[in-house]
C-alpha positions in Angstrom: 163.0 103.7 45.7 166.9 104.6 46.4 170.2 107.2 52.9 173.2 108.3 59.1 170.1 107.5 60.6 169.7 107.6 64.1 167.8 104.4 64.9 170.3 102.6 62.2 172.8 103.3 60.0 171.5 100.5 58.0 169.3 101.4 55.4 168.7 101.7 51.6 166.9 103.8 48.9 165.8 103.7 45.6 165.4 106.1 42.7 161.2 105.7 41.8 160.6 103.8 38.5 160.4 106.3 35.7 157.4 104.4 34.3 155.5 105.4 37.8 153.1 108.6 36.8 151.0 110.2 39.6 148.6 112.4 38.4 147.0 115.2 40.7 143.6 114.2 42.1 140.2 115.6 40.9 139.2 119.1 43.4 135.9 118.0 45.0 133.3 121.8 44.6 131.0 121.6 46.9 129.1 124.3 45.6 129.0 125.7 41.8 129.6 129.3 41.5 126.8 131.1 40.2 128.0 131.7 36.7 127.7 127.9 36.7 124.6 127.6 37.9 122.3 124.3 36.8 119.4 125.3 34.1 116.1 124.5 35.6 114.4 124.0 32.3 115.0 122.7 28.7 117.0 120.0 30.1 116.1 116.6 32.6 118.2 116.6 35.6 120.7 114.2 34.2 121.5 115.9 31.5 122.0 119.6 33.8 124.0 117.5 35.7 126.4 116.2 33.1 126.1 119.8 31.7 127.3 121.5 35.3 130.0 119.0 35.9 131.3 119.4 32.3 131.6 123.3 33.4 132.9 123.1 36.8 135.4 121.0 35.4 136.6 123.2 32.7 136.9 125.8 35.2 139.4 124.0 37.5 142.9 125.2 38.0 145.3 123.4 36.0 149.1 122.0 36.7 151.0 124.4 35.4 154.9 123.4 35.2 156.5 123.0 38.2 160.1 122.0 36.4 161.7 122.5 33.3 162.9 119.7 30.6 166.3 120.7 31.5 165.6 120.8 35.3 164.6 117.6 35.0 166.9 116.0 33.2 169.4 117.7 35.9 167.7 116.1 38.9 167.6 112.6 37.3 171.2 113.0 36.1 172.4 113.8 39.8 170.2 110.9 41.4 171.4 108.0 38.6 175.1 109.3 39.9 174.6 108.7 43.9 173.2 105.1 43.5 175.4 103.8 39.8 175.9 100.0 40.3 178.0 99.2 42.9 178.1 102.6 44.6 176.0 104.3 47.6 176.1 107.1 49.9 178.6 107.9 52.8 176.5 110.0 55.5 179.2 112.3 57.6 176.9 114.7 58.6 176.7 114.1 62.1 175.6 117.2 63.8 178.7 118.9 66.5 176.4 117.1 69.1 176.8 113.7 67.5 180.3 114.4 67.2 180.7 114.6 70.5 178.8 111.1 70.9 181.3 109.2 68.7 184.5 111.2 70.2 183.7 110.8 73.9 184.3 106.9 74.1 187.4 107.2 72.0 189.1 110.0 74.3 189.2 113.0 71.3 187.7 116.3 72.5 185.1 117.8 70.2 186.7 120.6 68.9 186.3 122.0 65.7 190.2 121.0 64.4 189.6 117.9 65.5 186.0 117.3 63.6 187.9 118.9 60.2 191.5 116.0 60.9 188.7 113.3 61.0 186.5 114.3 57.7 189.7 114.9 56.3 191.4 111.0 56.7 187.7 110.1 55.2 187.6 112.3 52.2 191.3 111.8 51.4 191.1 108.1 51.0 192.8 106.7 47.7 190.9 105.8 44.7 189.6 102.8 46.3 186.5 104.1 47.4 185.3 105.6 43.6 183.8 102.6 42.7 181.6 102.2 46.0 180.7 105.4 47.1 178.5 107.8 44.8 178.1 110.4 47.3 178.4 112.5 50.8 176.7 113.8 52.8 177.7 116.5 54.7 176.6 118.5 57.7 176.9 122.8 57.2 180.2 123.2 59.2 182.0 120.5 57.3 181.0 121.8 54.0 183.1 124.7 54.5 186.1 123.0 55.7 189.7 122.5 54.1 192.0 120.0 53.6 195.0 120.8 55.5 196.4 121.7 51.6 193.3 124.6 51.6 191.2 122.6 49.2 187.5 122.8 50.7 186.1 119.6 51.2 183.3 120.2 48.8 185.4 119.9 45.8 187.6 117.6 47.2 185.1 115.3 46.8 183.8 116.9 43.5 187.0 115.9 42.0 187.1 112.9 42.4 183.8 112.4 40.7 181.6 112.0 43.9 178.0 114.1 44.6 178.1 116.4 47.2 175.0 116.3 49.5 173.8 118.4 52.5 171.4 117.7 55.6 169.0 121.0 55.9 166.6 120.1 58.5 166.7 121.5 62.0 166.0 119.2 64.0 162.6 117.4 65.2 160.5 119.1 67.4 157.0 118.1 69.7 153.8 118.2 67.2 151.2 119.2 70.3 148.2 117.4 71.0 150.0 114.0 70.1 151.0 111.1 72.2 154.4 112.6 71.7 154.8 112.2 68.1 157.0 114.9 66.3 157.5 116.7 63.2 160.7 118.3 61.8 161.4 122.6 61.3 163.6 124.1 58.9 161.3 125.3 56.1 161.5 128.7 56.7 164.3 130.2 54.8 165.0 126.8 53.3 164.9 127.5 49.4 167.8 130.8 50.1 170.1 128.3 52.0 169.4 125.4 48.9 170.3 128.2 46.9 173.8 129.1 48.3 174.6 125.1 49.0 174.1 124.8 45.1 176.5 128.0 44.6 178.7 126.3 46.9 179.1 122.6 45.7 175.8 120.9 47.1 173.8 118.7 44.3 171.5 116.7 46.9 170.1 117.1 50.2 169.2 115.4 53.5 165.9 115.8 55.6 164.4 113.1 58.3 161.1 113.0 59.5 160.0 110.3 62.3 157.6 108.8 63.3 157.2 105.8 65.9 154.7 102.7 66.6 152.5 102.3 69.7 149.1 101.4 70.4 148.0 104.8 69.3 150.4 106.2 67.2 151.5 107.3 64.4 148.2 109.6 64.5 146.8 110.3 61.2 148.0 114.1 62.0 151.8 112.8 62.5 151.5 111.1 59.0 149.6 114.2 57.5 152.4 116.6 58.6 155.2 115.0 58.5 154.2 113.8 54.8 153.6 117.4 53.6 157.0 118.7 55.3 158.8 115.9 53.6 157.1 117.0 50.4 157.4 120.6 50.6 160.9 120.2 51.6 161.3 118.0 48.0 159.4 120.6 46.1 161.7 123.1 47.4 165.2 121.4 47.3 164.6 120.4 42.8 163.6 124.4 42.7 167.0 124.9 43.4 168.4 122.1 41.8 168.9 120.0 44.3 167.6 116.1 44.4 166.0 115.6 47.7 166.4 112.5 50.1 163.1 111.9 50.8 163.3 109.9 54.6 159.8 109.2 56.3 161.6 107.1 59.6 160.1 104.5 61.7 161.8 104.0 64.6 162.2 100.3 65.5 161.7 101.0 69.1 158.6 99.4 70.9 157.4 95.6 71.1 155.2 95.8 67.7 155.7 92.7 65.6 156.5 92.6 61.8 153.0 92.7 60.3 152.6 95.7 62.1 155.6 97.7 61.6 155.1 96.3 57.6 151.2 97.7 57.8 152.4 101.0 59.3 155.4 101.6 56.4 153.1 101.4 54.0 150.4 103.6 55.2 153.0 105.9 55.6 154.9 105.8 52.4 151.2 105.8 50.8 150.9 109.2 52.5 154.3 110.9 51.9 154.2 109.7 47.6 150.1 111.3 48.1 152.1 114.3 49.3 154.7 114.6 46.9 152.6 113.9 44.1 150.4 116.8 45.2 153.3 119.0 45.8 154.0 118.1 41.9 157.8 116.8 43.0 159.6 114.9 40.2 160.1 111.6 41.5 162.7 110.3 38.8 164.7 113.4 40.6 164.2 112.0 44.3 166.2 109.8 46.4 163.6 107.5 49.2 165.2 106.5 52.4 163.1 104.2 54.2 163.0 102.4 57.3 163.7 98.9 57.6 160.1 97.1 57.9 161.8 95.3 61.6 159.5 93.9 64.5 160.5 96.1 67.1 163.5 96.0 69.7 161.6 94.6 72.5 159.4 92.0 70.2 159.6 88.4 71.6 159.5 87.1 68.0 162.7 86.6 66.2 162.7 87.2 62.4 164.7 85.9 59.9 166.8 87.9 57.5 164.6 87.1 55.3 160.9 87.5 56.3 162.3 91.0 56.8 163.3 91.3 52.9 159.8 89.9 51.9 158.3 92.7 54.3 160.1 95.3 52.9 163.2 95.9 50.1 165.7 96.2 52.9 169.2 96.5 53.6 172.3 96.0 55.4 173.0 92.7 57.0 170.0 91.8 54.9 170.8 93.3 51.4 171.9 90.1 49.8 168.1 88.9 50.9 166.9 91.7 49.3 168.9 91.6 46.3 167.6 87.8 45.5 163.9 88.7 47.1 161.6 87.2 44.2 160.1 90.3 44.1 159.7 93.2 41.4 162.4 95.7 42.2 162.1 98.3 39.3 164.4 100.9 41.2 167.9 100.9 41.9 168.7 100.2 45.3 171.9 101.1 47.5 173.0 102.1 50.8 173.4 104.6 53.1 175.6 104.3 55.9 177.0 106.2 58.5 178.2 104.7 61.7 178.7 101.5 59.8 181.1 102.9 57.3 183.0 105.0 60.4 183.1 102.8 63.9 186.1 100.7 63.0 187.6 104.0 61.7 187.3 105.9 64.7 188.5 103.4 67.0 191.4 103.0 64.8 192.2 106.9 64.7 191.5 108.0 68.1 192.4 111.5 67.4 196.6 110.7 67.0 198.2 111.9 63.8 200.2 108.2 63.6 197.0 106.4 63.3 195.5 108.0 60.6 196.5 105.8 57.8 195.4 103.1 59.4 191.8 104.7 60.2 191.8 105.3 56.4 192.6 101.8 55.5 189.7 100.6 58.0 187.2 103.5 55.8 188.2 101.8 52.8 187.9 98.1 53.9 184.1 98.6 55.1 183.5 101.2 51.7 184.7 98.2 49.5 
């Protein structure tokens, strides 16, 4: 496994172990067409139906190559670069709404200027922050920005040897006849606007779908869904060259403890891999952004750092738990952080020219 969440900024990913091979399941055939129908004579029954399911199965449809060699090679490139030792991902693409969420207690008004001075005192920060970020992501509006010099931000951060990365979702929306579970829109027109990100700087990709625990949910239809959007959203993003984040999120809301929120993860990452293998995605060329496996807010029970690491390969305040977990971890695992990388920042910037050194210098101590 290898991502700004919403429900927490804290979270890690991991590139899937090369040696992991998911092959695509048998087709059940209910019925053999009749140019395969079963002899009724000059064989016993056993024999007609070896003979039958010999022919039914030479008849099946076959992978054909979904990737290239090179394409490949491409995707895995791109994903060893985001999580290299030591380095992880730097999420600034909050949408303008969010924006407006982190301006509003600071006293900045959510203007476009003011969105492009921020990203700019971020991306501008000196060499420090090479060795422990690996890549960006960035919302549409902010990819298309300039420094106040005229470079875009794109290669600005290209230059300095970082990855690029883009959110394309649209937004979650009500999946009916559901305890009001969701899934997530934006696949139409999605491999055209992965297209023109790659022309235009963008090597991976961002996409969140979520899914929360009750007594009833998530429904077998939310983990369907949402698994096959996450995986057709994957299959279309490495079409186009692009290494997709793949983030299935459990919210941490509710009073479930951790056995449960642990039991639910793994159904669901069992679905979403099901998916993705069916979709024929290269996982060597994926990024996975999980939750963390947390007992809910409103649980009674109080876990320690590091039950939660044995529940789940986790992160933040709990990566050094994770990191010496006596577990296998054949993956590289990193962060991805977004308001954890930026709060001191913003308070230390508050919109005024004069304080933007020092906003920088608060980017670079929580980078480091």
């Amino acid at each position: 496994m290898r991502s700004e969440s919403t429900a927490s900024d804290d979270v890690r990913g991991c590139q899937a172990p090369p040696s992991v091979v998911f092959r695509e399941e048998s087709r059940c055939v209910a019925d053999p067409p009749a140019s395969l129908s079963i002899p009724t004579t000059a064989a016993p029954p056993a024999a007609a139906h070896l003979s039958a399911s010999s022919r039914i199965h030479q008849q099946m449809t076959h992978q054909f190559p979904a990737l290239t060699p090179e394409q490949k090679k491409e995707l895995q490139d791109i994903a060893e670069r985001i999580v290299a030792p030591g380095k992880g991902i730097l999420a600034a693409d909050e949408s303008t709404g969010s924006m407006a969420k982190r301006f509003n207690p600071i006293g900045v008004e959510n203007t476009e200027e003011n969105r492009r001075r921020y990203r700019q005192l971020l991306f501008t920060a000196d060499e420090r922050i090479d060795s422990c970020i690996g890549g960006v992501i960035f919302f549409h509006e902010t990819l298309y920005q300039t420094s106040d010099d005229g470079t875009t931000f794109a290669k600005l951060i290209q230059d300095r040897g970082l990855v690029v990365g883009i959110k394309v979702d649209k937004g979650v929306v009500p999946l009916a006849g559901t305890n009001g579970e969701t899934t997530t829109q934006g696949l139409d027109g999605l491999s055209e606007r992965c297209a023109q990100y790659k022309k235009d700087g963008a090597d991976f990709a961002k996409w969140r779908c979520v899914l929360k625990i009750t007594d009833t949910t998530p429904s077998e239809l939310a983990i369907f869904e949402n698994a096959n959007v996450l995986a057709r959203y994957a299959s279309i993003c490495q079409q186009n060259g692009i290494v997709p984040i793949v983030e299935p999120e459990i919210l941490p809301d509710g009073d479930h403890d951790l056995k449960r929120c642990q039991y639910v993860s793994e159904k669901v990452l069992a679905a979403v891999y099901k998916a993705l293998s069916d979709h024929h995605v290269y996982l060597e060329g994926t990024l996975l952004k999980p939750n963390m496996v947390t007992a809910g807010h409103s649980c009674p029970h109080k876990y320690s750092n590091e039950e939660i690491a044995m529940a789940t390969e986790e992160a933040s305040v709990n990566l050094n738990a994770i990191n010496t977990c006596p577990l296998a971890k054949p993956w590289a695992l990193t962060f991805s952080y977004g308001r954890a990388l930026q709060a001191s920042a913003l308070n230390a910037w508050r919109g005024e020219l004069d304080n933007e050194k020092a906003a920088t210098e608060e980017f670079i101590k929580r980078a480091e």
